[in-house]
C-alpha positions in Angstrom: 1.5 3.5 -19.5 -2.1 4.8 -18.7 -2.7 7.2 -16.2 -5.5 8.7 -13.8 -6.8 11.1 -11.1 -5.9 10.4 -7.7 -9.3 10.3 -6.7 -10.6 14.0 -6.4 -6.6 15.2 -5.8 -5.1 16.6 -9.4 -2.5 14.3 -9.3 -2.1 12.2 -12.6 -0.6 9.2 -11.5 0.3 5.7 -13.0 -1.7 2.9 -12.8 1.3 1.2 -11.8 3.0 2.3 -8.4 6.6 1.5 -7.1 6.6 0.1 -3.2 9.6 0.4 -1.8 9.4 -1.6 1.6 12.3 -3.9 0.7 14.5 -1.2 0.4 17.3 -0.6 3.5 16.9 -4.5 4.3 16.2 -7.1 1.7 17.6 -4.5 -1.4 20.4 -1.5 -0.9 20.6 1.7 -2.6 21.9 0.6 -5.9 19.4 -1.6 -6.0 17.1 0.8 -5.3 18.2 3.5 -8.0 18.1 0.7 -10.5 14.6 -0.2 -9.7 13.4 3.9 -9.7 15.2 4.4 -12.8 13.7 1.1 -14.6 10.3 2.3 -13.0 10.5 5.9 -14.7 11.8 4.9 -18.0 8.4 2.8 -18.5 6.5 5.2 -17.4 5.5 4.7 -14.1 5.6 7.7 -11.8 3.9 7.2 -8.2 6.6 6.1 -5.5 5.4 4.8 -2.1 7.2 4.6 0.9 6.7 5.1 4.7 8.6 6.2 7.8 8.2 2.8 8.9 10.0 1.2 6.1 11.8 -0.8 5.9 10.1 -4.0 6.6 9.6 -6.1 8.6 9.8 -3.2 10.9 13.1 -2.6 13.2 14.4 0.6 15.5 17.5 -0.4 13.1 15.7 0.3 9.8 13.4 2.7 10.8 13.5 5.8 8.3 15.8 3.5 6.0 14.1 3.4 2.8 13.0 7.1 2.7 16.5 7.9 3.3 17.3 5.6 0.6 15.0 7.8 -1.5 16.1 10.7 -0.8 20.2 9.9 -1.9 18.4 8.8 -4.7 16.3 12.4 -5.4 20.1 14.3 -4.4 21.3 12.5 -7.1 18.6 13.2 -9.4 17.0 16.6 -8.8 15.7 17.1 -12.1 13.4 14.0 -11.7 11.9 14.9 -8.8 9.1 16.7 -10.6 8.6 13.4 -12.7 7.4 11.7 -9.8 4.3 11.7 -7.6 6.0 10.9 -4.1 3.4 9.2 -1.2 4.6 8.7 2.4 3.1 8.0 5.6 3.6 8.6 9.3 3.0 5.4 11.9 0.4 4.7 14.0 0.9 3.5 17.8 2.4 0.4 19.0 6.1 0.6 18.0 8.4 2.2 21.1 10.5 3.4 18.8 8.4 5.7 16.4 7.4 8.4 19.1 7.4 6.5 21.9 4.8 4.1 20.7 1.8 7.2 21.0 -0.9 7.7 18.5 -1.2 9.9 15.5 -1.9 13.5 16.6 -2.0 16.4 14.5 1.2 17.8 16.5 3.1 14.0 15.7 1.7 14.9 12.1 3.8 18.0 11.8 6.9 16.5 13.4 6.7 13.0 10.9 6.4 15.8 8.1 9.3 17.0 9.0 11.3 14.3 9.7 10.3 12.8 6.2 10.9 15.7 4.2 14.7 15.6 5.4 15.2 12.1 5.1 13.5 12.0 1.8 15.6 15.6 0.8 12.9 17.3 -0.8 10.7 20.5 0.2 7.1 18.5 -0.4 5.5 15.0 0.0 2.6 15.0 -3.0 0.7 12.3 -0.8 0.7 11.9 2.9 -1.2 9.0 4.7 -1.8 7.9 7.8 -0.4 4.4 8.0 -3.0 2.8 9.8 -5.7 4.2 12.5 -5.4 4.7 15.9 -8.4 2.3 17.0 -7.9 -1.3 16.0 -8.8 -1.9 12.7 -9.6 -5.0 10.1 -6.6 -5.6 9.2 -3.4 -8.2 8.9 -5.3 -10.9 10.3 -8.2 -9.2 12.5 -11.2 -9.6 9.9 -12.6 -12.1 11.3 -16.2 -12.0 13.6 -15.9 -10.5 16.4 -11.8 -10.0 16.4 -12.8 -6.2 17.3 -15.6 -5.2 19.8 -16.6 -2.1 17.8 -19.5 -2.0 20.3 -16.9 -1.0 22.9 -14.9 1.6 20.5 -15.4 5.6 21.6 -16.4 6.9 18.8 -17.0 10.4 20.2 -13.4 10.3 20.8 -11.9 8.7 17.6 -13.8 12.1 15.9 -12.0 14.2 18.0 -8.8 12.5 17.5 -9.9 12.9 13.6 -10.2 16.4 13.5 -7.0 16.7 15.6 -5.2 14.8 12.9 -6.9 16.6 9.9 -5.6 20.2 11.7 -2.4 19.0 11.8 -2.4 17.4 8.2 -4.1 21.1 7.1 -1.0 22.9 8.8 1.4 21.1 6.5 -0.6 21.8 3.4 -0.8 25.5 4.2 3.2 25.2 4.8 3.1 23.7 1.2 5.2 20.7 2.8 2.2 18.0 1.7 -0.1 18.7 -1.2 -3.1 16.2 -0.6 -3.6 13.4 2.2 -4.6 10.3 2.4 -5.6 6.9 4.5 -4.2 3.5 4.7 -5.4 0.1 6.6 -9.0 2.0 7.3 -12.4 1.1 6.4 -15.7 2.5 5.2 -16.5 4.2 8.6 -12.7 5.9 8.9 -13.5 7.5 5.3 -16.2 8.7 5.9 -15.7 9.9 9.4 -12.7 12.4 8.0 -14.8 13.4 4.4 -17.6 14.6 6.8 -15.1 16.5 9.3 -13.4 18.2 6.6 -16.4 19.1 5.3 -17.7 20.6 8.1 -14.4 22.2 9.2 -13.1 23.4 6.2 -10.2 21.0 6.3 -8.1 18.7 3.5 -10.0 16.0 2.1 -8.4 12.2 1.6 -7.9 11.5 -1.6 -6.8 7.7 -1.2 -7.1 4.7 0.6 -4.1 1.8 0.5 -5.4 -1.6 1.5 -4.2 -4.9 1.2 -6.4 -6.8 -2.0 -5.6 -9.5 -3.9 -6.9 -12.8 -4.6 -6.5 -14.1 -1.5 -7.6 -11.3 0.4 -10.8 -9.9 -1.4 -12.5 -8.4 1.8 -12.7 -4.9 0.4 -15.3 -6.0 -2.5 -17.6 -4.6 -2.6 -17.9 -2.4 0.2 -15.4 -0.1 0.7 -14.2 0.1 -3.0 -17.7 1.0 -3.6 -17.7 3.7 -0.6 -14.5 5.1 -2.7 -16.2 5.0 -6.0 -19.1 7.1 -5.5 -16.5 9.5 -2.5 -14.0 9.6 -5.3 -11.3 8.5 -3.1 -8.4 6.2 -5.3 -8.4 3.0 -4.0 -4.5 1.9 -4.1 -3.9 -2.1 -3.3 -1.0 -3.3 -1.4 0.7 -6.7 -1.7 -1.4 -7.8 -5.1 0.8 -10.9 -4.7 -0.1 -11.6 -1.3 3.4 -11.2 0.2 4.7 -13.8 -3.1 2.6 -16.1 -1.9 0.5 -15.7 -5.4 3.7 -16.6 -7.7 4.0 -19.7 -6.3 7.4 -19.5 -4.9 6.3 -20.8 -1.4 4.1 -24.1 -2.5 5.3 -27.2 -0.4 7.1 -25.6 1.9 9.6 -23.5 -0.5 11.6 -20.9 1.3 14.1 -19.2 -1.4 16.7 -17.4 0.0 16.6 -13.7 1.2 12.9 -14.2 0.2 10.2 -12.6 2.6 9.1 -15.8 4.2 12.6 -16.2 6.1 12.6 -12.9 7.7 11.1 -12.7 10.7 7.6 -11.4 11.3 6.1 -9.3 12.9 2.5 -11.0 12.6 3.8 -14.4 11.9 3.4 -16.2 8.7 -0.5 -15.8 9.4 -1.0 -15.6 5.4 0.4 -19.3 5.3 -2.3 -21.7 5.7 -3.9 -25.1 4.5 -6.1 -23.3 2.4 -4.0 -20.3 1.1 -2.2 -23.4 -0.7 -4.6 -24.8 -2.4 -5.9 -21.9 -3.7 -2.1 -20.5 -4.8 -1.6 -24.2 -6.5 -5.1 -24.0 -8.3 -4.0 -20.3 -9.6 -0.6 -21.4 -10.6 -1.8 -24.3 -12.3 -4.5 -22.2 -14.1 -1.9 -19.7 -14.9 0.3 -22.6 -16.5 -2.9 -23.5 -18.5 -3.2 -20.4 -20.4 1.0 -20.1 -20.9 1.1 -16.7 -18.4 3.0 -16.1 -15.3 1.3 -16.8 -11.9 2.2 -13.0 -11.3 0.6 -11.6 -14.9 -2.6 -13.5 -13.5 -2.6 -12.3 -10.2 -2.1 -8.7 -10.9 -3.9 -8.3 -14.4 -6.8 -9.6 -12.1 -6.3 -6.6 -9.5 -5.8 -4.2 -12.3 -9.2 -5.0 -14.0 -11.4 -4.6 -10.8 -13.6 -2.2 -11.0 -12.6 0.8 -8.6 -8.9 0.0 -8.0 -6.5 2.9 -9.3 -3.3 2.3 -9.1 -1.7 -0.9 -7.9 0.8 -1.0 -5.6 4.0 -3.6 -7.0 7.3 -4.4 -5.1 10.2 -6.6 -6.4 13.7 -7.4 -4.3 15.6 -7.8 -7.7 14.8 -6.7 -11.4 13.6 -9.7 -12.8 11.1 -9.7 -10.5 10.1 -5.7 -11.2 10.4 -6.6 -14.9 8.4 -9.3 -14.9 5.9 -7.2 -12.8 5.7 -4.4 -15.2 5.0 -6.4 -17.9 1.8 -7.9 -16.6 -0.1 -4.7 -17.0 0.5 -4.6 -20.4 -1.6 -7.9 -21.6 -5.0 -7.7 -20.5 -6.2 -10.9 -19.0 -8.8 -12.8 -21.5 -12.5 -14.0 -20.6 -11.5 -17.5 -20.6 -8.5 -16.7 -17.7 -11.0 -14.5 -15.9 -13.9 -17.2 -16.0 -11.3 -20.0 -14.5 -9.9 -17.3 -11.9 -13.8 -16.6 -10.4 -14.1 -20.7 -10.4 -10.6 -20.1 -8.2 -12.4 -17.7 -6.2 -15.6 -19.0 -5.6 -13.8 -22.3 -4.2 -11.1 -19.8 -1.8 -12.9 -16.8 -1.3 -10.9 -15.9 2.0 -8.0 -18.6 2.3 -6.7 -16.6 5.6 
């Protein structure tokens, strides 16, 4: 397994992290201790989870999977120092998760606290904000004019900023977080909290989580290259596309307990005309060079320039075995010349 910085944190972590959405709805907790204890014995050591999780999103399963976790780091106390454990408090909009408000440095401290006894454990080594409190790019709203950024406060979104990072800098002085970090932002969040922690004397993000993959490239080049040259580790989530990039929904295919027959919170916005054609054409390119539509899809997202550690999740171990072993075969010119003809053809399918 290879390892690196966290962007400028001095966390060594994988180049391989474990998601762990599924877990509390689609997998349970012996599912769950199988897939942390396969995940460990090949080296991998970066968990991420979320208050939210698990998904999709329910008052039912809210604080499931940390929980889930946690059993798992009761059961296991000499591992938890084997592991670099991320987490991350909600934004607004569910009426559930604090009444639906935004982040705050005081909703900071109390998700801290609510994660650290769920997950049983005195620290979280990463904490991120799940997604911002104005609007952003993201699960479907990257298209033209889908935001009026004209019409955002941005006076306000810095104060709200610095609110946050105060809060976030209280739990690092407690020693209950050790570093911090975004997810669902763009260029301007970045750099809006690097230049207020600068200034204030206040923790610096370290990472950014964003959905990449290849069929969702929108963060080439310019934000990866923002966190290149800000050392911030970029950290993608759903490589796969939801499994849309195995293949396993072409024509219509819904296997059972997979993702695309629970219900959604977005809608199966991902599933379009276009998205198929360009799965089918990286399946069929896949079958080509005798590899498995997953080893193509995330070999690809392991080789791009920037990304640190890619974010995998499986809802059985065949799945997490299968997804392990992509990393371990470099993808050759030949597949990466036919994947940019892919690309170039359905370079954003939704």
């Amino acid at each position: 397994m290879k390892y690196v910085k966290l962007g400028s944190s001095a966390l060594d972590v994988s180049t391989i992290c474990l998601g762990s959405m599924t877990w509390g709805l689609q997998n349970n907790q012996s599912d769950a201790d199988a897939q942390l204890n396969y995940a460990l014995q090949q080296g991998i050591n970066f968990i991420d989870t979320a208050e939210m999780y698990a998904v999709p999103p329910t008052k039912d399963t809210y604080g499931a999977t940390e929980s889930i976790i946690g059993n798992w780091l009761s059961s296991n106390p000499t591992r938890r120092k084997d592991i670099v454990l991320a987490s991350k408090i909600a934004g607004p909009g569910f009426s559930y998760i604090r009444e639906g408000s935004k982040i705050t440095g005081a909703n900071v401290i109390a998700a801290v606290e609510a994660s650290l006894t769920r997950l049983q454990t005195d620290y979280i080594d990463l904490y991120q904000l799940h997604w911002p409190n104005r609007q952003s790019p993201h699960f479907g709203n990257h298209w033209p004019n889908t935001i009026s950024y004209s019409q955002v406060d941005s006076e306000q979104q810095n104060e709200e900023m610095l609110d946050i990072l105060q809060g976030l800098a209280h739990c690092v002085n407690a020693g209950k977080i050790r570093y911090c970090g975004l997810s669902d932002d763009t260029p301007w969040g970045i750099n809006q909290y690097l230049r207020l922690s600068a200034e204030h004397n206040l923790p610096r993000m370290v990472s950014i989580q964003n959905e990449f993959s290849l069929l969702h490239t929108k963060d080439w080049p310019y934000l990866i290259e923002n966190c290149i040259h800000e050392n911030i580790a970029y950290l993608p989530w759903s490589p796969l596309a939801t499994g849309l990039l195995t293949g396993k929904y072409l024509n219509g295919q819904r296997p059972e307990g997979s993702r695309f027959t629970l219900m959604q919170r977005h809608g199966l916005f991902r599933d379009t005309q276009h998205t198929e054609a360009a799965v089918l054409a990286y399946v069929e390119l896949a079958k080509k060079h005798n590899i498995s539509p997953a080893h193509l899809a995330l070999g690809w997202c392991n080789q791009v320039d920037g990304v640190t550690s890619t974010i995998i999740g499986a809802t059985n171990m065949q799945q997490l075995k299968q997804n392990v072993a992509a990393f371990k075969q470099p993808l050759t010119p030949e597949v990466l010349d036919g994947i940019n003809q892919v690309l170039r053809k359905f370079p954003t399918p939704f």
